[in-house]
C-alpha positions in Angstrom: 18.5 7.7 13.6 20.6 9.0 16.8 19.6 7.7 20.4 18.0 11.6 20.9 15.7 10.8 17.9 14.9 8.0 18.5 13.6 8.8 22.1 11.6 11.4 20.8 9.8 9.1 18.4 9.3 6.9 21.0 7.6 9.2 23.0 5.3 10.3 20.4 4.2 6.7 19.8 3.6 6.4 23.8 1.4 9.9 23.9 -0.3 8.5 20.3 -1.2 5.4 22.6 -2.0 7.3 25.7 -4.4 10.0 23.7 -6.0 7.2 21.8 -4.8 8.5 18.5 -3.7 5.0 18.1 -4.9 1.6 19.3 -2.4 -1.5 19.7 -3.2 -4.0 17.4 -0.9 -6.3 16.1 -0.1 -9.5 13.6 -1.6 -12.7 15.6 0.7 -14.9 17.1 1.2 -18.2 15.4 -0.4 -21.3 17.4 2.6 -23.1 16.9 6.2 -22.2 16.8 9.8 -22.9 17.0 13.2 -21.5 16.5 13.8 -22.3 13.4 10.7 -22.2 11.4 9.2 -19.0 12.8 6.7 -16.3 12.4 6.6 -13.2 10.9 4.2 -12.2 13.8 7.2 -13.5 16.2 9.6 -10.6 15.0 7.5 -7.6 14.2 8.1 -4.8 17.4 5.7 -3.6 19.1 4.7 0.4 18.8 7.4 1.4 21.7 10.4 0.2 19.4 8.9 1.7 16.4 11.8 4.0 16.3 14.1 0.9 16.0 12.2 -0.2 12.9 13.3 0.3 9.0 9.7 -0.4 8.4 6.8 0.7 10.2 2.9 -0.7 9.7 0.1 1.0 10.6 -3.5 0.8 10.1 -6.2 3.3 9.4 -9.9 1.6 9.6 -11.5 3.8 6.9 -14.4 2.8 5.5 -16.2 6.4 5.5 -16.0 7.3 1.4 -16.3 2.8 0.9 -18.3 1.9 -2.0 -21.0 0.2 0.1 -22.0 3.3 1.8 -23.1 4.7 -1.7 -26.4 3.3 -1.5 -28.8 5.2 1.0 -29.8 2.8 3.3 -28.0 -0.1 2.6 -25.0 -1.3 4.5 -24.8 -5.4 3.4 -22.9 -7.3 6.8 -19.1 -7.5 5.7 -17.9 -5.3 3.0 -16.9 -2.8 5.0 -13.1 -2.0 4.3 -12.7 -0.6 7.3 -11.7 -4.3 8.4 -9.4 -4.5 6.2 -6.4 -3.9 8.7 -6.8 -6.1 10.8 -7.8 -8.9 8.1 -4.1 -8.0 6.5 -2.5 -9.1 9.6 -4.5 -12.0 10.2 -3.0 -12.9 6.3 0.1 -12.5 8.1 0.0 -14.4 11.0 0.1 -17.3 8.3 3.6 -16.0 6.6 7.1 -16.9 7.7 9.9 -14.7 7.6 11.3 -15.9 5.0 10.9 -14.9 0.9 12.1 -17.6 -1.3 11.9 -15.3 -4.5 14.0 -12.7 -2.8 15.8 -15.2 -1.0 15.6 -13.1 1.7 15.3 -14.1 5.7 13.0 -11.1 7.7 14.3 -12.2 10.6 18.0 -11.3 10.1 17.5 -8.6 7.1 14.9 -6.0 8.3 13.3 -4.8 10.9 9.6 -4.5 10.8 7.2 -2.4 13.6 3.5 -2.0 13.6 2.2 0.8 15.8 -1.3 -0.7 15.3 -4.5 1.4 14.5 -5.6 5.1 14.3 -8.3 4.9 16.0 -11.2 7.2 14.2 -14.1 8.2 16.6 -15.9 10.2 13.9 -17.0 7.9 11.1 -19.3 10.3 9.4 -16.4 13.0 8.3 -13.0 12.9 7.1 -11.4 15.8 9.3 -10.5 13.6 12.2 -9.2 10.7 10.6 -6.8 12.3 7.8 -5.8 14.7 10.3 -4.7 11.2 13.1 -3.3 10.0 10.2 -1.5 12.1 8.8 0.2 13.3 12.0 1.4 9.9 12.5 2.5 9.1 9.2 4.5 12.4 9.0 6.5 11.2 11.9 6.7 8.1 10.8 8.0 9.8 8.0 10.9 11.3 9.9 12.5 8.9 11.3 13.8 7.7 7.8 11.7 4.4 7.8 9.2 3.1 5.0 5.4 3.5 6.3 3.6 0.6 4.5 -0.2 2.2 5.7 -3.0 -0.9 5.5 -6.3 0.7 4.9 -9.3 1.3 4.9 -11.1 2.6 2.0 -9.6 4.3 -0.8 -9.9 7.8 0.7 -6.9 6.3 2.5 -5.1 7.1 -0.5 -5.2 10.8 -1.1 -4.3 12.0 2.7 -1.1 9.3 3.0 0.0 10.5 0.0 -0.5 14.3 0.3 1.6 14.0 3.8 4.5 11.7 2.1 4.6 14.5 -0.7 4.7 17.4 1.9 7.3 15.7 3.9 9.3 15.8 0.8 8.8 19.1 0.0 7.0 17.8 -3.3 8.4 16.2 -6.2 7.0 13.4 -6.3 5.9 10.4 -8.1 3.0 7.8 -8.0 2.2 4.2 -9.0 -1.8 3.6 -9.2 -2.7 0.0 -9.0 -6.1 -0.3 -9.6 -9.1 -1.6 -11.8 -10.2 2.1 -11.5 -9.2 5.9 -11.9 -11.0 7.2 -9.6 -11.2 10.3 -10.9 -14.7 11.6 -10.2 -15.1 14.8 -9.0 -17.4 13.9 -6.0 -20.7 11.2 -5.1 -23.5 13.2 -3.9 -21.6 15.8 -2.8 -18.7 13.5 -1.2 -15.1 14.4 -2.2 -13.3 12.2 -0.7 -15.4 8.9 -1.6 -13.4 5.7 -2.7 -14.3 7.4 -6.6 -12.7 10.1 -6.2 -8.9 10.0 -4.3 -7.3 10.3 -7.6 -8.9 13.5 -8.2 -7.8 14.8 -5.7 -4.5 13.9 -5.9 -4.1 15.4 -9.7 -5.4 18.8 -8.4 -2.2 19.0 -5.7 -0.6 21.9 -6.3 2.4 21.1 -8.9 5.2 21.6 -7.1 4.2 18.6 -4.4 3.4 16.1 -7.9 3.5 16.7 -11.4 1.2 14.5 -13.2 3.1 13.5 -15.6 4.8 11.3 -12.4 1.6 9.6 -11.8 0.4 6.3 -13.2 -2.2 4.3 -13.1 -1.8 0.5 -13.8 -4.6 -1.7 -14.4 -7.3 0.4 -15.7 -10.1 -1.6 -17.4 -14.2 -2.5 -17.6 -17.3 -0.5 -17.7 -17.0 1.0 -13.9 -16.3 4.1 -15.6 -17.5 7.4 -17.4 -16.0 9.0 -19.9 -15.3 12.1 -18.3 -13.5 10.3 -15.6 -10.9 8.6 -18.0 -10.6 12.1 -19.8 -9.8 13.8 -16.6 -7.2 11.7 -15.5 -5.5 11.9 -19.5 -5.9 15.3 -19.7 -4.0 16.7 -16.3 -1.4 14.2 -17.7 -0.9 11.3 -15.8 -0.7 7.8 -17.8 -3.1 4.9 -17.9 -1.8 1.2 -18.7 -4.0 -1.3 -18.8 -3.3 -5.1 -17.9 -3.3 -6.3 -21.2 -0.2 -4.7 -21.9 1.4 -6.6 -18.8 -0.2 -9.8 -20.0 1.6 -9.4 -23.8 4.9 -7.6 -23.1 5.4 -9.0 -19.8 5.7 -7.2 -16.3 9.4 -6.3 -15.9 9.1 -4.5 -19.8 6.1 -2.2 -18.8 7.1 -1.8 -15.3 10.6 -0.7 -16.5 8.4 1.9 -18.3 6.4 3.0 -15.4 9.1 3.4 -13.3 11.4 5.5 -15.8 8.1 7.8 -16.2 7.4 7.7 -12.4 11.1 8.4 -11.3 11.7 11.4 -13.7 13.2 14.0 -11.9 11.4 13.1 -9.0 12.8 12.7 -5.2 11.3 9.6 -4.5 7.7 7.6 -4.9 4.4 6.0 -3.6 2.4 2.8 -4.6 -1.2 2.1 -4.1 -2.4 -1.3 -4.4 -6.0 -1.8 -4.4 -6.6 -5.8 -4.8 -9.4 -5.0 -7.8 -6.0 -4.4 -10.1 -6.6 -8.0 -10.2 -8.3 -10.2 -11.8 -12.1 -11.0 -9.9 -11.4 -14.6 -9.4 -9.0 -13.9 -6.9 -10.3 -11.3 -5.2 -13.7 -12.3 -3.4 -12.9 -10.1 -0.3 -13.4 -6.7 -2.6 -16.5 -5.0 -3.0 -16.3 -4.0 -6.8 -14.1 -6.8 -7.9 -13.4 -6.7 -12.5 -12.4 -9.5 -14.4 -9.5 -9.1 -16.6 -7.2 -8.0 -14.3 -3.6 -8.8 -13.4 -2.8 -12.4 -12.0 -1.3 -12.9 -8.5 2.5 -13.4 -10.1 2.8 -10.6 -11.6 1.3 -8.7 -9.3 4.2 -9.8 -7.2 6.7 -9.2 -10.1 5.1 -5.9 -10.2 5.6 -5.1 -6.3 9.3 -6.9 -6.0 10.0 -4.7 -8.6 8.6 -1.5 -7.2 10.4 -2.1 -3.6 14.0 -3.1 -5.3 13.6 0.2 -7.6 12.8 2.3 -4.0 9.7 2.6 -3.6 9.2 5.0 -0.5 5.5 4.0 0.8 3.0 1.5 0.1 -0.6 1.2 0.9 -2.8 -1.4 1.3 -6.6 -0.3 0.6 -9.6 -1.7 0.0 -9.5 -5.3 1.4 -12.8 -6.4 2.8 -12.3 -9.6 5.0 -16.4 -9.7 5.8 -16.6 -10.5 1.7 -13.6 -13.2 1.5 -13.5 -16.6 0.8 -11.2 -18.9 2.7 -9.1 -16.2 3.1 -7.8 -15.5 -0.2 -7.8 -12.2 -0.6 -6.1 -11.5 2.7 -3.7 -13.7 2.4 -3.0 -12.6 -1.1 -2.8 -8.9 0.3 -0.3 -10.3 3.1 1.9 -11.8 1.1 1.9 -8.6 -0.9 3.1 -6.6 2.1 5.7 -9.5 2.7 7.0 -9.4 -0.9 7.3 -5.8 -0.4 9.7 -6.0 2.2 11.3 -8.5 1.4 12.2 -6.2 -1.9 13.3 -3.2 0.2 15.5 -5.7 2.1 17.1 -7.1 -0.7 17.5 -3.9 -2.0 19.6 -2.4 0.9 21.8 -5.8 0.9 22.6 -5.5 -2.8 23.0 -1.5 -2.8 20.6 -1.4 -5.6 20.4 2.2 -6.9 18.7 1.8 -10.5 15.8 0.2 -12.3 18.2 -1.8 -14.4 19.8 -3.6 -11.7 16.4 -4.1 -9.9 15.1 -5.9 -12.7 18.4 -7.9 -13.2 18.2 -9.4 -9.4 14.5 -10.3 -10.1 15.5 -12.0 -13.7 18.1 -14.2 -11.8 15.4 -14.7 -8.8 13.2 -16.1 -11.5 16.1 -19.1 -12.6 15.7 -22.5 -11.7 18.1 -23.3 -8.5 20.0 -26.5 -8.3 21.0 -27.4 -11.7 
């Protein structure tokens, strides 16, 4: 990005800030510290040198279309996703900078911004809050950095990725990870509801994403109607469930994915919603399914996705209020951190194909020292 751009970035951060479009919030600061075994918290700029960053974070509270609203009249104390942003960075106040699978260093490889929260004032419609965010994702966008978006419920989904399509001018492909489709049309008339992003995502016009680019990964259990599953199938996008990672192995299926996912396409967005995992290690979800993926290949799956080139990830559906000593923060943390740490070693080892991504993770997966 030139110093011109940059500036101009910079600025719109500052009038985000000053219109209260967006709300500073940023990764903790570690209690203790020193020079050589820092934070990740200690090198992640602040919203004013967004434009400086290769990554930039940012949050969007959602929790309008969450899965505890469903229920007229109930609204149980802590499963609101809507906390989920700030309980991701609290998972990453704990992380260092550097990725011993990658063997990558943050602090020398990347550089990593969060421009904090969009701050919604309306939590009873969506207009408001996809329209903040998606302003500030699309110049995110432009500046040529990844936007890794931590949600928020899973509406969170459908308007990050319908502004990273349009800023491509379509063509575009889409990694679903989730215990779900979410493919219903609507819950009592909502659209947008945590069951239904998918949906809308399929009926994007054509030229913005075929389906036949889109798959979902992880699909399992009875949280499901028929119809739901059928819809999906029939507008074309692929379902692979996580007994096919279990038996073949994740860098075999994902290899698949990704061929599917990349075909013809100009680039691609991943969704991780922690209920693609399996319930035990989840307690910070709201619908949490056993049978799911286990945390290492989840983080095969997502060091494979950001040394392939993934171009945006999102974070969704993490409720802190829910967790249990932290687990599934810190599990979604270290997600965003393997994530990184991927795109990093991606741009030091010029990697430009799924084949030699999935070499440099076969080698990172060697024993070292003998």
């Amino acid at each position: 990005m030139s110093s011109v751009e940059d500036a101009t970035f910079a600025h719109k951060v500052r009038k985000y800030l000053d219109d209260q479009i967006l709300i500073p919030v940023s990764v903790p600061r570690p209690a203790i510290s020193d020079p050589v075994h820092g934070y990740f918290s200690e090198i992640v700029l602040p919203p004013e040198r967004a434009a400086e960053a290769d990554v930039v974070m940012v949050g969007f509270p959602i929790d309008i279309g969450a899965s505890y609203r469903m229920i007229p009249g109930l609204r149980p104390s802590g499963g609101s996703p809507a906390e989920g942003a700030i309980g991701i960075r609290r998972g990453l106040s704990f992380c260092r900078t550097y990725g011993f699978t990658m063997d990558v260093d943050l602090k020398t490889a990347i550089k990593v911004a969060d421009v904090g929260n969009i701050f919604i004032a309306n939590t009873d419609g969506y207009e408001e809050a996809f329209g903040k965010l998606s302003a500030v994702l699309g110049d995110i966008l432009a500046t040529g950095a990844t936007p890794v978006i931590l949600g928020g419920d899973n509406s969170t989904s459908y308007i990050a990725f319908k502004t990273f399509a349009e800023h491509h001018g379509g063509n575009v492909g889409m990694i679903w990870l989730d215990a779900h489709t979410d493919t219903a049309d609507n819950y009592r008339g909502d659209r947008y509801w945590c069951g239904s992003p998918m949906a809308r995502i399929l009926e994007l016009p054509r030229e913005l994403v075929n389906p036949r680019n889109v798959v979902m990964v992880g699909i399992r259990g009875f949280d499901h109607s028929h119809a739901m599953v059928k819809s999906g199938l029939d507008a074309g996008a692929a379902i692979y469930p996580p007994e096919l990672f279990h038996e073949r192995g994740v860098l075999p299926v994902m290899s698949e994915i990704l061929d599917r996912v990349q075909d013809g396409t100009k680039a691609f967005y991943v969704m991780w919603d922690p209920d693609v995992m399996e319930a035990a290690f989840i307690p910070g979800h709201a619908i949490p399914t056993t049978g799911g993926l286990l945390p290492y290949q989840i983080k095969q799956l997502i060091r494979l996705v950001g040394l392939a080139g993934a171009d945006a990830m999102d974070f969704v559906e993490v409720a802190p209020g829910l967790d249990v000593r932290d687990m599934t923060v810190r599990l979604a943390s270290e997600n965003v951190l393997e994530f990184i740490a991927a795109l990093a070693r991606r741009r030091a080892d010029g990697i430009t194909t799924t084949a030699e991504a999935v070499a440099v993770l076969e080698q990172a997966m060697q024993p070292r020292g003998v």
